[in-house]
N, C-alpha and C positions, 0 to 999 in steps of 0.2 A: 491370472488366477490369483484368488486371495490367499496368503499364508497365516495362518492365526498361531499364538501360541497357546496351550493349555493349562499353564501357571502364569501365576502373576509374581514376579520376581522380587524375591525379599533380600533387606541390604545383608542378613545375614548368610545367605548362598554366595552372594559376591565377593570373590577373592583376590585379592593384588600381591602378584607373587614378592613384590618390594618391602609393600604397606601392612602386609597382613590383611586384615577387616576394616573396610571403610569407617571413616569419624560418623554416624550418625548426626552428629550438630553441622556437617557442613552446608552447605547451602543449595549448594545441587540435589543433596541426598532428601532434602525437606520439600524443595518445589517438587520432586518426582513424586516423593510418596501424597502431597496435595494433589496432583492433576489426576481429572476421571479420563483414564486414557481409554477404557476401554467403550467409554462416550464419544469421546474426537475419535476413535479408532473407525465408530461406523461412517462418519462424516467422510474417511478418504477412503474406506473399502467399499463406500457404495459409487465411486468413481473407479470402480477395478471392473475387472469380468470375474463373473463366480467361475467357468469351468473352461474359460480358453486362455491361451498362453501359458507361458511359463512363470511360476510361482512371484509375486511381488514380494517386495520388500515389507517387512514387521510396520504397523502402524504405527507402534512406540517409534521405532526405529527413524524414521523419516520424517513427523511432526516433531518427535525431539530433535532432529539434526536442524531443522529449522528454527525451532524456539534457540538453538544453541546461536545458530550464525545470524540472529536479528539482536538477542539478547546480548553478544560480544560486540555485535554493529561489525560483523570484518565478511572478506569474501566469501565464497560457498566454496573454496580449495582450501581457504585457512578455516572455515569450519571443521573441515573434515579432518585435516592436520590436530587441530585441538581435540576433536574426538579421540585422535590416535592417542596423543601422547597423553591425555588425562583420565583417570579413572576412574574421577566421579564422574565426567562424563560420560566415560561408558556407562555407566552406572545407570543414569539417569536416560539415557534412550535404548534403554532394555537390554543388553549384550548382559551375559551370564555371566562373564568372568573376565579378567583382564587380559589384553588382546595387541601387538603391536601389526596389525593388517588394519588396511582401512575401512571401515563398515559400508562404504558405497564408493564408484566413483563421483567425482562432484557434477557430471554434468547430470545425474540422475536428478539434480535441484529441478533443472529445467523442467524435465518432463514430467515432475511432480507440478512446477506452478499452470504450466500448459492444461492439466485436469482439472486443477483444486482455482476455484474462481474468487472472487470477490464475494458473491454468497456463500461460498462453504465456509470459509472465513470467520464470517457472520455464525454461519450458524454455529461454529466450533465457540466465537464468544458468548452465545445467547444462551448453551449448554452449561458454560464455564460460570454463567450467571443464576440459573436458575439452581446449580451445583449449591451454590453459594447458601441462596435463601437456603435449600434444605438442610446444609449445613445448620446453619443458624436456626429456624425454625426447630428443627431435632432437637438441637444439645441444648440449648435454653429450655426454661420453665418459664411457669407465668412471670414469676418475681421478677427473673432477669427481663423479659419486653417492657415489664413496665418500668425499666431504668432510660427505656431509651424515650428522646426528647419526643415531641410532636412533630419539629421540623424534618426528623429522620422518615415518620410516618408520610408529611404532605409530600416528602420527594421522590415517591415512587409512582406518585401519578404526573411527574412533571419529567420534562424530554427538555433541552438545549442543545438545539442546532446552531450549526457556522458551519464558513464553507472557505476552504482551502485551496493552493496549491501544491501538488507534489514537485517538486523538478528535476528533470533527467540530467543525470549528466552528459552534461553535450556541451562543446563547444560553443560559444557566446555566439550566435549567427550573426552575421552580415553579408549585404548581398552579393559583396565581392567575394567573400570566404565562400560561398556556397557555391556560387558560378565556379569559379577554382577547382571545389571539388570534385563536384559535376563534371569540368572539362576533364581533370586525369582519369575516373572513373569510364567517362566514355571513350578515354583513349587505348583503356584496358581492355576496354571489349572489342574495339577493333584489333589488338594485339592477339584475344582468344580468337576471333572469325578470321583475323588473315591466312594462317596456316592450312585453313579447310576450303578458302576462297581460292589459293593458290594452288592449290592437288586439284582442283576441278576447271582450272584454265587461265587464270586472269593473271596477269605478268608484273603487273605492278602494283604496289603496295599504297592506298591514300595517304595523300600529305597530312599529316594532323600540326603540324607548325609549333609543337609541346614545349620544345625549349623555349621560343622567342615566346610563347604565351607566360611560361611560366618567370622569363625575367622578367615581362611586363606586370604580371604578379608581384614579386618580390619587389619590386622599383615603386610600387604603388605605396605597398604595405609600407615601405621603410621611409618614404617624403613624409617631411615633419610637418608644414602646413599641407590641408589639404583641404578644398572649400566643397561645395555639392555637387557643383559642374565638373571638377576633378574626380569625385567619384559615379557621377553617371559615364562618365568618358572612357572610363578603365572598365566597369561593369558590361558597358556594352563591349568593348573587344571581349571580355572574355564571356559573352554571351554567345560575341559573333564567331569564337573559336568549337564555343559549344554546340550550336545549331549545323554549323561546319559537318562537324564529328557524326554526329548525330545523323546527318543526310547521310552520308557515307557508309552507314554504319544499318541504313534502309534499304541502302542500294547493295550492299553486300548480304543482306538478305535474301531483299528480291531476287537476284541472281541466282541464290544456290537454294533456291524453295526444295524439299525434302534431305536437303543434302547438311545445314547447317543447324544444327539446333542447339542452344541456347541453354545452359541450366537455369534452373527454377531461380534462383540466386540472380546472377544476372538477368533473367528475365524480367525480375522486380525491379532493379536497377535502373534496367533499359527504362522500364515504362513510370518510375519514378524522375530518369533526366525527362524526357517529355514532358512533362507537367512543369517541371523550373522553369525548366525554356521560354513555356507559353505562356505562366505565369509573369515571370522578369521583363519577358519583352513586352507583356500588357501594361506594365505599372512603369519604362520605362516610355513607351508612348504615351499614354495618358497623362504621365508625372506623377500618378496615386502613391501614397506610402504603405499601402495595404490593397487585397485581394483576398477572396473568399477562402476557405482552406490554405492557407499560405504555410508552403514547406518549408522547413529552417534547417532540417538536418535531412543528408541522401538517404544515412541509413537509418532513419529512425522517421520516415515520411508521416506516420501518426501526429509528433509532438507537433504543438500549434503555440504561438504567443497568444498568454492568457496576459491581459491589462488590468492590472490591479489597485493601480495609484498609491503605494506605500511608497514610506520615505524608504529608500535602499534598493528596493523592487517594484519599480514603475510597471516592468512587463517580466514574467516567468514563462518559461516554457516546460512545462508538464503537462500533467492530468488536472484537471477542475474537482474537489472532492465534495461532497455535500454530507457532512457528517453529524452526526446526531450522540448528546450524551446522553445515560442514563444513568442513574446510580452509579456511575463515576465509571461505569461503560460506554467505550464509544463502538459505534454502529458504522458499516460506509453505506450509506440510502443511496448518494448517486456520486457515480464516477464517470467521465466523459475528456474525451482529448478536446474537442471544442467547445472553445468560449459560451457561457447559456448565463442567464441570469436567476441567481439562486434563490428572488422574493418571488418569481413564477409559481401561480396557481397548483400548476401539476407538481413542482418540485415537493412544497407543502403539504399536498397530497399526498404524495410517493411515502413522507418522511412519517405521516400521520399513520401508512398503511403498515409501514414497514412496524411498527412499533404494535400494531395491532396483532401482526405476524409473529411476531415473538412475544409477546404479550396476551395469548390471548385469553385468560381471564380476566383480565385487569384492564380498563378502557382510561385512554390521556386524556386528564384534567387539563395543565397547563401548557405551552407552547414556548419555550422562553429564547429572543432573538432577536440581532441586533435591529438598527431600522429599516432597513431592507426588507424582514422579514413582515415588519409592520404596515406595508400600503394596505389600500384600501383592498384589492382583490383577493390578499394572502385573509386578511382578517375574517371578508365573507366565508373563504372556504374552511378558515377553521370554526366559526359560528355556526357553518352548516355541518360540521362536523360534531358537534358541543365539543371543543377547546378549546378555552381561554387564553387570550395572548398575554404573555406578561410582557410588559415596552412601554414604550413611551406611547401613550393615547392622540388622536389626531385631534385636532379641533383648540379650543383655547383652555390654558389653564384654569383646573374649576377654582370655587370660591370659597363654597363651603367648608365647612372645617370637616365631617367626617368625609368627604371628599376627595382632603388636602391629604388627612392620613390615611384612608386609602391608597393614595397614589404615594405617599411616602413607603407604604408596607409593601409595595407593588414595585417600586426601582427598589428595593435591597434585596429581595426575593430575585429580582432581575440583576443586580452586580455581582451576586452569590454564584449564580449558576454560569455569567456570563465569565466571570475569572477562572472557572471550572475551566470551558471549556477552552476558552485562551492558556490555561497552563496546560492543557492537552494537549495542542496542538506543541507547543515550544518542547512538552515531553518527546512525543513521538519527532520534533524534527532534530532537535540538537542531541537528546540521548540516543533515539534506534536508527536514524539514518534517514528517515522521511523526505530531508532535504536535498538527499542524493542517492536517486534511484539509477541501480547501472543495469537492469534488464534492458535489453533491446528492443525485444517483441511489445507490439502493444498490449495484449492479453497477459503475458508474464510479468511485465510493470503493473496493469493493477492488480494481481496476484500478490504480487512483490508487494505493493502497498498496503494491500487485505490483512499479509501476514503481520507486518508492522502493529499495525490496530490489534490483532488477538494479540501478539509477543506484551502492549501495554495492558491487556486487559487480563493476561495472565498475571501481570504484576499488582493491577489491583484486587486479582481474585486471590494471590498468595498474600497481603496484607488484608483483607479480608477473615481471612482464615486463621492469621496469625490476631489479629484483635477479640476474633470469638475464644482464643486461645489461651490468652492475657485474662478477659474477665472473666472466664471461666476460674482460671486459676486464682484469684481473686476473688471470688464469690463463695467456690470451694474451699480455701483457707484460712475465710471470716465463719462460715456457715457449719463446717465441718467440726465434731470435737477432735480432742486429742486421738482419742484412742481408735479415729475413722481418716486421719490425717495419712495413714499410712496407704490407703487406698486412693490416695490422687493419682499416682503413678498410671494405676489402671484405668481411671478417666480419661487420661488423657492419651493412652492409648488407644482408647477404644473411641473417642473422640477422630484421630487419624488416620485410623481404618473405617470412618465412615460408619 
């Protein structure tokens, strides 16, 4: 059921039995009173039921707990710990007055990313953008647009895409560490079925040989030379300890059909070892170094090695992102656990549509992407689109002279947009965490990843907001006389309040 409030909370009602009345200039208090919450509010109330269950949580309440714990980059328990103890933060995701209880438990994150997808995301930043223009559009006069450059004007019909990876944190895979895992895993589940195997007849417990597997593990890991035939040799015994388990573990089934049942939890377990098994022992027969869907982690059977060829990260295991700039927003167009290549016809398409979708008075001019982007097939479908690519042109350098500076105006127009979105990405992975996603679930990693992208895009919607702010006041204190000078205060009020 949705809870809505009836007022909108002014920092003057907010009280801190310590502090007195909050600093208006501090930083929290400025981003809260810029966001249109009661815009992103419908974005997660139309993921609620209007008249079943029991009452949700405030939409301030729960989008700001998240801008808080992407924006700090810390866990969703240390988010909530800083809600407690901070009162701009309460502040800023709507609590009325200062409070030492905590505004949710933290596992409420989850079940918030589990609804709210990778498109709400989106649409929450596409809100936050068009927010923007009216801002701007409104408080300006003619005088002030016509300050701004031309090149401000061409890049609203222009989009820069690239395409990323996210990465989970997981342990570095190798196929002995996975085998390993796999073998204890499956030794826990015959540890859960014996107890229920034995109340219903069977007198003896299967050998699973854990220990001598597990030294033979450790004796592995710890030899200092170790050549390729060293690690097939050790992969298979603990393949052959795993497949072991595993029989056993069918047969303890079979046996007690209506009588044994399995939680959901280990269910997935169970039917994730089967897959290693089949897979490891394919690629140890054959000698392949790869296999179709190849699993890296037990509990996270989603993440896939993406192959990247960077100097540092040859191979990443996360999500594949397909992202799109615009006015120094970015977009997630496509998200996927397996490897795709991101100059595919349909990707191009998806990224043209998607921009159409939140754009829809305004049709894309230019295209702008690396050379990947540039084959000949991405090119037809933005021709058939009318998009211009801006790149490098296939065929031989022309000759001409309006040609030569064409295509001079055509790569600085293209280094312009391309360093955009390369500082994007280095934003979201080294400042908001990008680089290390700890959800587990595959749906709540790109949730997790979605929010990322709005947390940066709220950043450049509140510097946005704060430079319509700046020339304003600048405009106003050239343009103003004296004796109207005293009425800025009030512009720039009423500026704030929309």
């Amino acid at each position: 059921m949705i809870k809505t409030s009836s007022s909108q909370l002014s920092i003057e009602g907010f009280l801190d039995p310590e502090i007195g009345r909050l600093n208006p200039e501090n930083r929290w208090v400025k981003l809260a009173n810029s966001i249109p919450w009661a815009e992103l509010g419908l974005v997660y109330e139309s993921k609620m039921s209007t008249g079943k269950g029991s009452p949700c949580k405030p939409a301030r309440l729960v989008i700001g707990a998240l801008i808080v714990k992407h924006k700090l980059n810390v866990s969703d328990a240390e988010a909530i710990e800083q809600i407690k103890e901070n009162p701009y933060l309460q502040y800023f995701v709507g609590l009325g007055s200062f409070t030492t209880e905590k505004a949710f438990d933290p596992s409420l994150f989850t079940t918030v990313r589990k609804r709210l997808g990778y498109g709400d995301f989106n649409r929450m930043s596409s809100l936050l953008q068009h927010e923007g223009i009216r801002i701007a559009e409104g408080d300006r006069d003619e005088g002030s647009k016509d300050g701004h450059s031309g090149d401000a004007e061409d890049d609203k019909r222009v989009v820069s895409c690239d395409a990323t990876v996210a990465p989970q944190e997981i342990p570095y895979p190798t196929d002995l560490g996975l085998l390993a895992t796999a073998r204890v895993q499956s030794e826990k589940i015959i540890d859960l079925l014996w107890p229920v195997a034995r109340d219903s007849g069977l007198s003896k417990k299967p050998r699973t040989y854990r220990d001598k597997a597990h030294r033979e593990y450790v004796g592995a890991t710890r030899k200092k030379r170790k050549g390729a035939e060293f690690w097939r040799v050790c992969a298979r015994r603990q393949l052959n300890y795993l497949e072991r388990n595993l029989r056993h573990i069918d047969s303890l089934i079979e046996a007690n059909k209506g009588v044994i049942r399995l939680k959901s939890r280990f269910l997935k377990i169970l039917m994730v070892l089967h897959e290693i098994a089949r897979q490891q022992s394919l690629m140890l027969e054959t000698g392949a170094n790869r296999v179709d869907g190849r699993i890296v982690n037990v509990f996270q059977p989603h993440v896939r090695p993406i192959v990247r060829g960077k100097n540092g990260s040859d191979t990443e295991f996360g999500a594949k992102l397909s992202v799109s700039l615009h006015e120094g927003y970015s977009y997630l167009d496509k998200a996927q656990w397996d490897a795709y290549y991101e100059g595919d016809a349909e990707v191009i398409r998806g990224h043209i549509d998607s921009f159409g979708e939140r754009n829809p008075e305004m049709k894309l001019g230019k295209f702008v992407g690396d050379k990947i982007y540039g084959n000949r097939n991405a090119r037809q479908t933005m021709s058939g689109a009318g998009v211009e690519f801006v790149g490098s042109p296939l065929g031989r350098p022309p000759s001409s002279p309006e040609k030569i500076r064409e295509r001079k105006e055509n790569r600085a127009l293209h280094q312009r947009h391309r360093s955009r979105a390369e500082g994007k990405f280095g934003e979201v992975k080294r400042g908001l965490g990008l680089d290390k996603i700890q959800a587990r679930r595959a749906d709540t990693s790109l949730s997790w990843i979605a929010c990322i992208f709005f947390v940066a895009n709220l950043k450049r919607f509140q510097s946005e907001i704060f430079f319509d702010l700046v020339f304003l006041s600048w405009k106003y204190g050239i343009w103003l006389q004296d004796g109207e000078k005293k009425q800025e205060k009030t512009v720039w009020q009423n500026i704030l309040a929309g």
